[in-house]
N, C-alpha and C positions, 0 to 999 in steps of 0.2 A: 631705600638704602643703596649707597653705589656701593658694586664690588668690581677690581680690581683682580684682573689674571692673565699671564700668558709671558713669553720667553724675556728674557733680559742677558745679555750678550755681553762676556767680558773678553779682555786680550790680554796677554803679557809678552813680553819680547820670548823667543827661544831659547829655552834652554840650555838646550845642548841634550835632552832628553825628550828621544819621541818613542809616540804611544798613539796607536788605534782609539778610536773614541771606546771612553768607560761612563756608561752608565750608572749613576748610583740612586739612593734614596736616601735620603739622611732625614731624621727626627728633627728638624728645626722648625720654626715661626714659620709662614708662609712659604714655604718653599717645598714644594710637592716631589720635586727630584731636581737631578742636576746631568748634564753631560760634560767631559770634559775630554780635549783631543790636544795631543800636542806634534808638533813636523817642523821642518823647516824652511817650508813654504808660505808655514799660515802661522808661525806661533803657536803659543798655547792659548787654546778658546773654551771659555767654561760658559756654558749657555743654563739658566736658571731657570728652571720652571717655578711663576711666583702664581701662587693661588690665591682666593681670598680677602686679598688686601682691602679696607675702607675706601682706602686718599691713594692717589699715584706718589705722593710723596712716601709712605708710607711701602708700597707697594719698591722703591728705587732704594730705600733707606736697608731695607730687609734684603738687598740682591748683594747690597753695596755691600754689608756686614756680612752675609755669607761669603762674599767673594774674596773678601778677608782671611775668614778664619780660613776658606781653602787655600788659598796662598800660603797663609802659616804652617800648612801642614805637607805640603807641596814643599817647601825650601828646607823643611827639618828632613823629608825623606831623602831628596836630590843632596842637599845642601850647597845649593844653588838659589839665591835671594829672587823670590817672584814677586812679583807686585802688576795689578791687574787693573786696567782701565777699564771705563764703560764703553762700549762703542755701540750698540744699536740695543733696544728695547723694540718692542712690540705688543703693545699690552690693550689690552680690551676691556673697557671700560661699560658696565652694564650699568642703567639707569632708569631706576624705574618713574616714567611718568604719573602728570597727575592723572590721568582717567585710565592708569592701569597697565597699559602695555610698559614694553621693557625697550629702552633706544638702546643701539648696541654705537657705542664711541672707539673709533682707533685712536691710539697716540702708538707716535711712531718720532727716536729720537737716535739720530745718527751719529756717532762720536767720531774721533779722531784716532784713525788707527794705531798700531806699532809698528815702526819697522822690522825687522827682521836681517840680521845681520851674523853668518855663521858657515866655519867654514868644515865642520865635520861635527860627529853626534852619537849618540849608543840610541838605539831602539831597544824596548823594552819586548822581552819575552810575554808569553803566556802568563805565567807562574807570576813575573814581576807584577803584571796590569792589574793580577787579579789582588797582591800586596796594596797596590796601590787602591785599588777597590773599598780594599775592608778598611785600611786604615783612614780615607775618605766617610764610611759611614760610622764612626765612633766617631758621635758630635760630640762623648761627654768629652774629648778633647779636646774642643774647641775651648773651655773652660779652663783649662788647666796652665796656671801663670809660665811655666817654665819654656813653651812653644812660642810665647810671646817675647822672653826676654833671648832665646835663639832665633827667631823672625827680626829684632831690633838689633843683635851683634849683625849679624849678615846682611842687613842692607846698610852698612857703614862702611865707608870707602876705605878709608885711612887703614893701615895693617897694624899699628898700635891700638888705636882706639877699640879695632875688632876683636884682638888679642884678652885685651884688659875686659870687654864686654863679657868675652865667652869663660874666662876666668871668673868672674865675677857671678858669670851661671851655676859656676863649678862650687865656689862658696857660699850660692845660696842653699843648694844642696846640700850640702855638706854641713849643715848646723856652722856657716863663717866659720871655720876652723882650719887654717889651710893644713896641716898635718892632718885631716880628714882629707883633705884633698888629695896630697902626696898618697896617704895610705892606696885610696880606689886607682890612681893613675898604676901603682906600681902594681897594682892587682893586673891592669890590663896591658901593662906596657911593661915585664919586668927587667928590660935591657934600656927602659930610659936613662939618659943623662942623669946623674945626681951630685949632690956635693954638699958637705955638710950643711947642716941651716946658720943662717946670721948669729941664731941664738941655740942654743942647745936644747933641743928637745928629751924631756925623761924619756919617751919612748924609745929615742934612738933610730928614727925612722928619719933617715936622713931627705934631702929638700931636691925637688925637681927639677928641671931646667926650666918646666914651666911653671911655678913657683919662683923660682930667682930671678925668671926676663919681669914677672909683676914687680915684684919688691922691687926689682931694678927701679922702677918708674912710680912705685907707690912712696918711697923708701929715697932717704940719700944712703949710696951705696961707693964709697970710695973706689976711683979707678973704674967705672963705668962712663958711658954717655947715653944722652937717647938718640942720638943718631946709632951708635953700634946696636943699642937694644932691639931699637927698633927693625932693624936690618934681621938681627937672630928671631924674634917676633914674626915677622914675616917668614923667614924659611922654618918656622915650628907651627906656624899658625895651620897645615892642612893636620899636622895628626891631633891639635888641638881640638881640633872640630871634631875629630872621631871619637876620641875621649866627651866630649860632650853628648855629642848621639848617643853614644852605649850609657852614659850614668842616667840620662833623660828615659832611654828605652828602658832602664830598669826599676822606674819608680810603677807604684800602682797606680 
């Protein structure tokens, strides 16, 4: 039986958030620990210790998908979209011959770096690395739909589309009911914008500004465009994102 082990090397462009290498240990498939370091010299570099593996495919498949779900968890902390290429692998392949002994095999595969492109930054404290630490090892995270549908708003260019995405997170949560929506926003924002709703609500919980820029674009809305929408969308979209963070951080 071949087995499969040893580092596999990811990169993502800068930040804009650096950090001293952290070491973790996460409960996943094949993957024995992890480091990851981020500057702006070198990007961010998540290097995978993979154990175990049958097949080197198997062995690339397992780093790829960890290297995933920590990005997902990396972009909901920052709230800054990371996405993580392969660039070097190192892995040793053990194989046992016929008459007994064991041939020890390098594969060794060198990828295509990231540039790095960045002209200031926050470093992260003590106190932060070690946030970053623990939220790193709850893999049952990596499971949980809502970090995937805020990983998929924020790697999308467009300020509408991003807008409408992270909304859209808002009403999955929220049992689709955008006056469930409205209610948690004014919970956390109670000096937002507001204005009656299209339709009259029994409750009387009047409608958000970010609730009206959706309908804007979900909805024909007389005396609108998607150019102005779009425009107000874009200067709503950073507390947008906050509101999302906080109703996400408070599910179980």
């Amino acid at each position: 039986m071949n087995v499969f082990r040893g580092p596999v090397t990811f990169k993502a462009a800068f930040s804009g958030i650096g950090f001293d290498p952290i070491e973790f240990f996460p409960s996943y498939e094949k993957v024995s620990k992890a480091v990851i370091e981020s500057s702006p010299n070198k990007g961010t570099l998540l290097k995978i210790e993979i154990t175990d593996a049958s097949t080197f495919d198997e062995a690339i498949r397992k780093a790829k998908e960890f290297a995933l779900c920590t990005a997902k968890l990396l972009t909901f902390k920052f709230a800054v979209f990371q996405e993580f290429q392969l660039i070097e692998d190192d892995l040793t392949e053990e194989k046992l011959l016929p008459d007994g002994n064991t041939a020890v095999i390098h594969h060794c595969i060198v990828g295509v770096g990231i540039g790095v492109n960045t002209t200031s930054w926050t470093t992260l404290n003590f106190r932060q690395s070690v946030e970053v630490k623990k939220l790193l090892q709850k893999t049952y995270h990596f499971s949980l739909f809502y970090y995937d549908l805020f990983y998929s708003a924020l790697g999308l260019t467009d300020p509408l589309a991003k807008f409408m995405a992270l909304y859209s997170l808002l009403l999955t949560l929220c049992h689709d009911k955008q006056e469930n929506v409205d209610i948690f926003i004014l919970k956390v924002q109670p000096t937002v914008s507001t204005n009656p709703p299209y339709r009259a609500r029994k409750s009387g919980v009047p409608e958000t500004i970010y609730t009206r820029l959706r309908n804007q674009i979900g909805h024909v809305r007389p005396g609108t465009t998607v150019e102005a929408t779009r425009e107000e969308m874009e200067a709503n979209l950073g507390e947008l994102l906050k509101i999302s963070k906080a109703l996400i951080s408070k599910q179980p």
